[in-house]
C-alpha positions in Angstrom: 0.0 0.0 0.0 1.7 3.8 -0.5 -1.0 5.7 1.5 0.7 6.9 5.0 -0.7 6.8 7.8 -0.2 8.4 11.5 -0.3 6.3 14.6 -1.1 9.4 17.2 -0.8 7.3 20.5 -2.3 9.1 23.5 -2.5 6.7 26.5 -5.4 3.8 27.3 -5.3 0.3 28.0 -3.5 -0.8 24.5 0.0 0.6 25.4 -0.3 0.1 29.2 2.5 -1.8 31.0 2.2 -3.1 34.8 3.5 -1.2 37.7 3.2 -1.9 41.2 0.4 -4.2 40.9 -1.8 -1.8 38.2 -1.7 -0.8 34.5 -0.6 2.6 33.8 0.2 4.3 30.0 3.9 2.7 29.4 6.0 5.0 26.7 7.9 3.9 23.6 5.4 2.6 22.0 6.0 2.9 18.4 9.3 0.8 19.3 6.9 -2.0 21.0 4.6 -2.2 18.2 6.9 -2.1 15.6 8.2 -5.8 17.1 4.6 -7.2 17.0 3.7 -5.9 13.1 7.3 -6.4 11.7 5.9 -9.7 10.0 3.3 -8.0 8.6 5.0 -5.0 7.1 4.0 -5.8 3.7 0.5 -6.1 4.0 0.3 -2.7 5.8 0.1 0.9 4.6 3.1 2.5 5.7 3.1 4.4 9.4 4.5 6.7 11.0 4.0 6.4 15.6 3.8 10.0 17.4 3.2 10.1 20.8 1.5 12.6 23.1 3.7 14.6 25.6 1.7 13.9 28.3 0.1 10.6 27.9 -3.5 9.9 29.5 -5.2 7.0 30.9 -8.9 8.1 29.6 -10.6 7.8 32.8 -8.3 10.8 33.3 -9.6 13.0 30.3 -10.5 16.1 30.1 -12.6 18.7 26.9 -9.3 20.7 27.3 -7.4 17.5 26.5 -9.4 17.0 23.2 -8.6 19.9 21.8 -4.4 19.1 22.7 -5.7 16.0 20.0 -7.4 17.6 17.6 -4.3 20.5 17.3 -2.0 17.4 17.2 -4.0 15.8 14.1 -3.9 19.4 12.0 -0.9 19.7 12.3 0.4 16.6 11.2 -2.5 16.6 8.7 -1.1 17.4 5.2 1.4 15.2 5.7 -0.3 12.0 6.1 -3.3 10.3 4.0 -5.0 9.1 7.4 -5.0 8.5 10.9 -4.8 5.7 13.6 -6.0 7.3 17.4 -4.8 5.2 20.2 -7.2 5.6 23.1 -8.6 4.3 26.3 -11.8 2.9 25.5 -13.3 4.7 28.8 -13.7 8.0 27.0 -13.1 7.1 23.5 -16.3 7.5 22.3 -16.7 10.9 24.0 -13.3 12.2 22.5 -14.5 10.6 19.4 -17.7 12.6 18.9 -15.6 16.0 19.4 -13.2 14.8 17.0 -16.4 14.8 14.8 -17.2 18.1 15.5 -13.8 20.1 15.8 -12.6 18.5 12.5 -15.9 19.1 10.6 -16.3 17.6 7.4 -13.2 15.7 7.3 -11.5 14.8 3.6 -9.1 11.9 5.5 -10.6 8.8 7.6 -9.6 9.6 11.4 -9.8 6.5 13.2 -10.0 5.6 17.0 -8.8 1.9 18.3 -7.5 0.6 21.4 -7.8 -2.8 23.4 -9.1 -4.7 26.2 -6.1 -6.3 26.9 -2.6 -4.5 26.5 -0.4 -5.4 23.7 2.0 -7.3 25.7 -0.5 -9.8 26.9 -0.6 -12.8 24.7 -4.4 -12.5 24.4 -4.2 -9.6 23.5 -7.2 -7.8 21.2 -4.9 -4.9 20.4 -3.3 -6.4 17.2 -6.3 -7.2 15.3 -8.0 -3.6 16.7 -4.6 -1.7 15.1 -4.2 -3.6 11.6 -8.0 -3.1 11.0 -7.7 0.2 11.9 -4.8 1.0 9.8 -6.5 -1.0 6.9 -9.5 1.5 7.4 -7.2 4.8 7.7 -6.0 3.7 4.6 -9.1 3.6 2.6 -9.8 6.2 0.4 -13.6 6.1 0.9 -13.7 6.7 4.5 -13.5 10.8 5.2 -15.1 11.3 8.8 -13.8 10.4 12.5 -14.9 6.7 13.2 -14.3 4.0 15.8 -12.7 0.6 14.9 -12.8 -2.4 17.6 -13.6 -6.0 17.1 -13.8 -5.6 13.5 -16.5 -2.9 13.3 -16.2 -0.1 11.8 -18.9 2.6 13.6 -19.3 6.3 12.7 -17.8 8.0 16.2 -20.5 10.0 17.5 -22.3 7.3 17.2 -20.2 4.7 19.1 -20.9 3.8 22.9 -19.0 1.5 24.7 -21.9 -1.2 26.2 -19.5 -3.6 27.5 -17.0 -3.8 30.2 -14.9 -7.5 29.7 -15.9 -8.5 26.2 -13.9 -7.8 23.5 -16.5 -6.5 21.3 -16.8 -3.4 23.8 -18.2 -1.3 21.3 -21.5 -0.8 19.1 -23.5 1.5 17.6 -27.6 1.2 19.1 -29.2 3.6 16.7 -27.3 3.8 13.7 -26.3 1.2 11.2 -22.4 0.1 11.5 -20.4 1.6 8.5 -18.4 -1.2 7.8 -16.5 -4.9 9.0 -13.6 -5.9 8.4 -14.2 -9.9 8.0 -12.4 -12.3 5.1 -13.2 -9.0 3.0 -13.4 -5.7 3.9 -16.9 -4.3 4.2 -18.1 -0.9 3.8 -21.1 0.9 3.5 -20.8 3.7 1.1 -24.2 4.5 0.5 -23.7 5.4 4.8 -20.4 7.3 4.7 -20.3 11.1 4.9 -18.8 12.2 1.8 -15.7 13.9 1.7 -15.6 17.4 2.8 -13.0 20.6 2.5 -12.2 20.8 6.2 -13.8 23.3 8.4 -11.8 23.0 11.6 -12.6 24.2 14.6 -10.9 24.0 18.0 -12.0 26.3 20.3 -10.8 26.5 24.0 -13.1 24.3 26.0 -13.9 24.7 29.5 -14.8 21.5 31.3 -16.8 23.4 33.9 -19.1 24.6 30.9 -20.9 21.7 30.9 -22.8 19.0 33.0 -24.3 15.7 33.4 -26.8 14.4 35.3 -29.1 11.1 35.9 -32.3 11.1 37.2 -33.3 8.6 39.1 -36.3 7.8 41.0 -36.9 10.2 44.2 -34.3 12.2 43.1 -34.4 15.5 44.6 -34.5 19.0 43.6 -32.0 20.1 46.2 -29.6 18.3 44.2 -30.6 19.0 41.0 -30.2 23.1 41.8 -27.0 22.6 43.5 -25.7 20.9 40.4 -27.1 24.2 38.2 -25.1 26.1 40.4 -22.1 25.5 39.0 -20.1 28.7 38.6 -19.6 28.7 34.6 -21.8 26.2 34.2 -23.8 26.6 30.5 -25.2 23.6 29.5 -26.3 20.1 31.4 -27.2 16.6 29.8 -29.9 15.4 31.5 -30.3 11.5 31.4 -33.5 10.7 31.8 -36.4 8.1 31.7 -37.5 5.9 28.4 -38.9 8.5 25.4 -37.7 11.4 27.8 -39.5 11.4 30.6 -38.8 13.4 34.0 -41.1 12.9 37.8 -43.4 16.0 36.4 -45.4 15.1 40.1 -42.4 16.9 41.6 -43.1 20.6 40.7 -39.9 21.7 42.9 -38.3 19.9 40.5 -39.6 21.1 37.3 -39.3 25.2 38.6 -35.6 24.1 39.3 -34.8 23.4 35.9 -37.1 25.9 34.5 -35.6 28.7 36.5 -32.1 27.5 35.1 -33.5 27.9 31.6 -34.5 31.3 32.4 -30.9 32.3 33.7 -29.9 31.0 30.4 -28.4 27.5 31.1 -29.1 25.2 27.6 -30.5 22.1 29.5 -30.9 19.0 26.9 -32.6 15.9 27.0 -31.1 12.5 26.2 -32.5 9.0 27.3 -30.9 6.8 29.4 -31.8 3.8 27.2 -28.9 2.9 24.6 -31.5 2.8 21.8 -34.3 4.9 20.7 -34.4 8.5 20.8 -36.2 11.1 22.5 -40.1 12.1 21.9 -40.5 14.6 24.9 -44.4 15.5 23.7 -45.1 11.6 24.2 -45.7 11.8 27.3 -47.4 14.2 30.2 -44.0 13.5 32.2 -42.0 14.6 29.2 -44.1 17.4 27.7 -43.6 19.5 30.8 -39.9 20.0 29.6 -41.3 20.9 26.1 -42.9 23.6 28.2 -40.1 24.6 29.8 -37.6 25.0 27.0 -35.8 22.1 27.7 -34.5 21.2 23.9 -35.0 17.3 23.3 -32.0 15.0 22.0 -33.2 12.6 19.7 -31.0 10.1 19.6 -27.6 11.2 20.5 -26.0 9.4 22.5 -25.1 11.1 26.3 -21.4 11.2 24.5 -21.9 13.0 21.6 -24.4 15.3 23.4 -22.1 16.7 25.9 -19.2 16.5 23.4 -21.8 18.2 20.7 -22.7 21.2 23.7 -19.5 21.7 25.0 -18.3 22.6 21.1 -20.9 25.0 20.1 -21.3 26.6 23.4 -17.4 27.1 23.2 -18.1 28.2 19.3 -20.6 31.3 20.4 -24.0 29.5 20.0 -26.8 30.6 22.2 -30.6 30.8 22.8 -32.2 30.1 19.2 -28.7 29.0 17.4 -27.6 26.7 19.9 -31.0 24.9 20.0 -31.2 24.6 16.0 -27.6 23.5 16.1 -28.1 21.2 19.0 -31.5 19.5 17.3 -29.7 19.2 13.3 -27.6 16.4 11.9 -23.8 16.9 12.6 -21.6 14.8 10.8 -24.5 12.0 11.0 -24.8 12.6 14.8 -28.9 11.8 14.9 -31.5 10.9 12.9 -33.6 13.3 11.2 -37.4 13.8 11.1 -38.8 12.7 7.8 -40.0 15.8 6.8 -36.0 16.8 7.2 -36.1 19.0 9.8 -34.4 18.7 13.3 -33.9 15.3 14.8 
């Protein structure tokens, strides 16, 4: 293959080595890999292994640390014909999804992997993870950010991680997977964003700028204001029941987050279930927030919503923008009505 590709290696469980009786991010890891793929040299696109300065364990991300990645990929981005992410799969699908929106529409595949198991271990999933992801940076049909693990290929704000131990950690509940990699490499073209003259945007993100809370049942509204309270809090996630629904019986509750909304706090609504989106006129329990101004979140998933807030609130969006911006289709980040409206 003569397309190069970038290894950008930040941290996670695929380069971790053991110390003192835990895993932590181990350095020189272009060396290490290099010893596992050297067989398989010739079947790969050339690569290229940049590590970060600082490297992260995921659970330790931070918004601020996204945009330290996205600044890494543009510059390095003329240079090279895709790229491979290495990332802890805590937090990859949330720095995936503002990969998605900092990068815009994206003419080069951007590509996030990591493993279960580190690369050392001998059952380790991190070599097939890394050669399919490679495989996919290299192909000239893919031009957004995606996630590859376990074979799948799955648009990135549209990837959650559902399972702790397995190996296939990752899926995608309400959107179709892009592509496999199997005997053959599968891809679904008719799915794929088209290629795009980048539009990048990085602004400074603030992680106190944006909340998220769950509801659960007798919450209380003591705790719900005291979380509004934030000082620079803008925005909150709220993670609530089935097609969106809230305890509309508890009225302290409901003048909480409408008094929020009045201060000018963007609250949105995303459901905890992994699949299905949002109808928040279904229901008496959810139509109250209609009321309120509480802007509904179709089906993103809690990731890309809080990745998709903190973005255009750090971008200048507010009141009517940031709702419309918030309810459209972002590089393929929720479904649209029918009519092709909002989502």
């Amino acid at each position: 293959m003569s397309r190069r590709i970038l290894v950008l290696y930040t941290g996670g469980t695929i380069g971790m080595v053991a110390s003192q009786g835990a895993y932590v991010p181990g350095a020189d890891f272009g060396a290490r890999l290099g010893r596992y793929l050297r067989e398989r040299l010739d079947d790969l696109p050339d690569y290229d292994v940049v590590e970060l300065e600082r490297l992260i364990d995921s659970a330790n991300i931070t918004p601020e640390d996204w945009t330290i990645i996205a600044r890494t990929l543009v510059d390095y981005w003329h240079q090279y014909d895709g790229f491979v992410l290495l990332h802890g799969t805590d937090t990859m699908a949330a720095t995936a999804s503002a990969l998605s929106y900092m990068l815009g529409s994206c003419d080069k595949p951007v590509i996030l992997t990591g493993s279960q198991l580190p690369l050392e271990q001998a059952r380790t999933d991190a070599i097939e993870n890394l050669v399919n992801s490679l495989v996919f940076a290299a192909c000239a049909d893919v031009s957004e950010v995606c996630i590859c693990f376990r074979s799948k290929l799955i648009r990135g704000n549209r990837a959650r991680k559902l399972k702790t131990s397995e190996l296939d950690a990752f899926d995608s509940p309400n959107a179709p997977l892009l592509g496999r990699c199997g005997i053959g490499l599968e891809l679904r073209r008719d799915l794929l964003l088209p290629a795009g003259q980048p539009n990048v945007q990085i602004p400074e993100l603030d992680h106190r700028s944006v909340a998220v809370l769950t509801l659960f049942p007798g919450i209380s509204s003591a705790l719900v204001d005291a979380a509004l309270a934030l000082p620079q809090l803008k925005g909150l996630i709220i993670l609530t029941y089935g097609a969106g629904n809230v305890p509309d019986a508890d009225t302290a509750l409901i003048n909480v987050l409408a008094a929020a909304i009045d201060r000018g706090i963007a609250i949105v609504n995303v459901s905890q279930c992994p699949a299905g989106r949002v109808a928040q006129k279904t229901y008496a329990s959810g139509a109250v927030l209609d009321r309120i101004g509480v802007i509904p979140g179709a089906d993103l998933t809690p990731e890309a919503a809080f990745a998709k807030l903190h973005v255009l609130l750090a971008t200048g969006h507010s009141g009517r923008a940031l709702q419309e911006s918030l309810q459209s289709p972002l590089q393929g980040d929720c479904s649209p009505f029918e009519s092709g409206g909002h989502c």
